[in-house]
Structure formats: structure tokens, C-alpha cells
N, C-alpha and C positions, 0 to 999 in steps of 0.2 A: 629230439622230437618230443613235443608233449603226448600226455596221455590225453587220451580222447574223451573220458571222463572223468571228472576231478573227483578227488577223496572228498567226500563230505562225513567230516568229523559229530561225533554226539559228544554236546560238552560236558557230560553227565556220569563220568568214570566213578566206580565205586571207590565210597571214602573206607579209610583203611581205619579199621577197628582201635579202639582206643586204647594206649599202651604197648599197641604193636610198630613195629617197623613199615616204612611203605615199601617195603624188599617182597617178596614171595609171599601168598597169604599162607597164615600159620595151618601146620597141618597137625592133626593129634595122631598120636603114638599109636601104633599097635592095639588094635581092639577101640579105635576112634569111629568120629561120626562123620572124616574124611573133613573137606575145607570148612572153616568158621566162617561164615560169610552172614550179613546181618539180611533178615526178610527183606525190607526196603529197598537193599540196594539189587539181590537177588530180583527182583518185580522191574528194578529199573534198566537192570542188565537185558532182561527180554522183550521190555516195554523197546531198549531202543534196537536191538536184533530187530524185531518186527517191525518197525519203522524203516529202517535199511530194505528188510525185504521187500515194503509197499512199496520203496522209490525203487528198488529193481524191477517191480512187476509193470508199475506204473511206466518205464525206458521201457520195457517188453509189448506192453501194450501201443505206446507210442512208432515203434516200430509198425507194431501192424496196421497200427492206422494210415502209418506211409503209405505202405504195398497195398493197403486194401483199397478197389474203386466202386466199390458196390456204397452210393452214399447212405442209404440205411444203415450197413456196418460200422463208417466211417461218421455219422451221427449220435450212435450207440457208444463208439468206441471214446468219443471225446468226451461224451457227458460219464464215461467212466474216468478218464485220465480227469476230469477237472474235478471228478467226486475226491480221485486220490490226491489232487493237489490239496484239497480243500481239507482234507485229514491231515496231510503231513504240515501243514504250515501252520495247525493248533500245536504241534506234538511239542512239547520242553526241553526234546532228547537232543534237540538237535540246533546251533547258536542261532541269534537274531539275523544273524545276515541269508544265512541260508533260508530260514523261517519266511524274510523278505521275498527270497527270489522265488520260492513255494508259494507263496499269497500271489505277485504279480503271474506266475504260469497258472493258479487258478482261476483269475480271472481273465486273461487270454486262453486258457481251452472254455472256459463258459462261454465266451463270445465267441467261442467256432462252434460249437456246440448248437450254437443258438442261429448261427447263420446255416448250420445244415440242415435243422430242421424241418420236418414237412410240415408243410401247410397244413394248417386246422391241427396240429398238435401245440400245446400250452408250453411255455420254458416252465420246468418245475424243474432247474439244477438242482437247487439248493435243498431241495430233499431228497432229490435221486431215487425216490419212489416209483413204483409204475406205472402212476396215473396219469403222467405224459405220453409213455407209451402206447395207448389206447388208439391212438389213432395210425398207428403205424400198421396193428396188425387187422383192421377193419377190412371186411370184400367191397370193396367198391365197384357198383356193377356200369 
């Protein structure tokens, strides 16, 4: 049976320090300053950790927009999931193909996004600001 969500890889592993082995990163002796690991790659090790976590909030959220029937929610919840598309398919961490499939689910949640929304509210996906919002939470009498 496959798995129901595939590994998606960052092709962005730390490169291993110069004149070392790519075995275990070197560690210092007794009274050290623990792993040598270069700033750069350290930034890129969490830069793509937190990319991994958007695409898991991002399937978290997608979830709720299933279950959810309230279409304001389900309005709200897409022009989030397409803000998160729209993040993860600039990121570097992660190859072109995947990047691909992130770009085209951005622009299929903007266009659900855009078909939920209420009347007399503006599409302002693309900056996902509040100023679309406005008309959502107005008293209409």
C-alpha cells in the first residue's frame, strides 16, 4: 500500500566542511564548542525545518477546510492555504518539481478562494492583507 502522503525532499543538505569526511560531522574534544557546523548551512537547516512545517500546517488547514461548511470559514481558510502555497513554491529548500506542483496548488486555492468570496469583497490574494476583509465583517442591516 502506498503512503498517503509522499516524502517531499529539500534538496539543500549541508555541505560538509572542508578537509573533513562526509561521515558524522566532526565533533571537538572534551572542553569543545560541540558540532562545527558552518552559519550558512545552520540558517539553511531551519530555513528548510520551517518550510516542512508550512507544508504541514498548510495539509492541517486543508483538512479543516474539508470539514468546515460555514463559507466564511471556508473563504478565509483558502486564501490562507493559497497564501501558504504562494510562500512555499518561492522557497529554494525544496527541488523544482515540487516548487511546480506548490505554484500550480497556489493558483488553484486563489481561484477557490476567489469563487467563495462574498460579494462587494475585492480579491486581494496576493497580499493577503486585511483589506479584503472588510466587507466580511460589516452590519448589514
Amino acid at each position: 500500500m502506498k503512503p498517503f502522503l509522499p516524502e517531499i525532499p529539500c534538496t539543500s543538505p549541508p555541505k560538509p566542511l572542508p578537509g573533513r569526511s562526509r561521515g558524522r560531522p566532526h565533533r571537538q574534544r572534551a572542553g569543545g564548542q560541540g558540532l562545527s557546523l558552518r552559519k550558512d548551512d545552520v540558517e539553511r537547516q531551519a530555513l528548510a525545518g520551517a518550510c516542512r512545517a508550512l507544508w504541514l500546517a498548510t495539509l492541517s488547514l486543508m483538512a479543516a477546510f474539508m470539514q468546515s461548511g460555514a463559507p466564511a470559514h471556508r473563504y478565509l481558510l483558502a486564501r490562507r492555504i493559497a497564501g501558504n502555497f504562494d510562500t512555499l513554491h518561492r522557497q529554494e529548500c525544496f527541488n523544482s518539481a515540487n516548487r511546480r506542483a506548490f505554484e500550480r496548488l497556489w493558483h488553484r486555492w486563489r481561484d477557490q478562494a476567489d469563487r467563495l468570496a462574498p460579494a462587494g469583497v475585492p480579491n486581494t490574494t496576493p497580499g493577503m492583507g486585511l483589506g479584503g476583509l472588510h466587507g466580511l465583517f460589516t452590519f448589514r442591516r
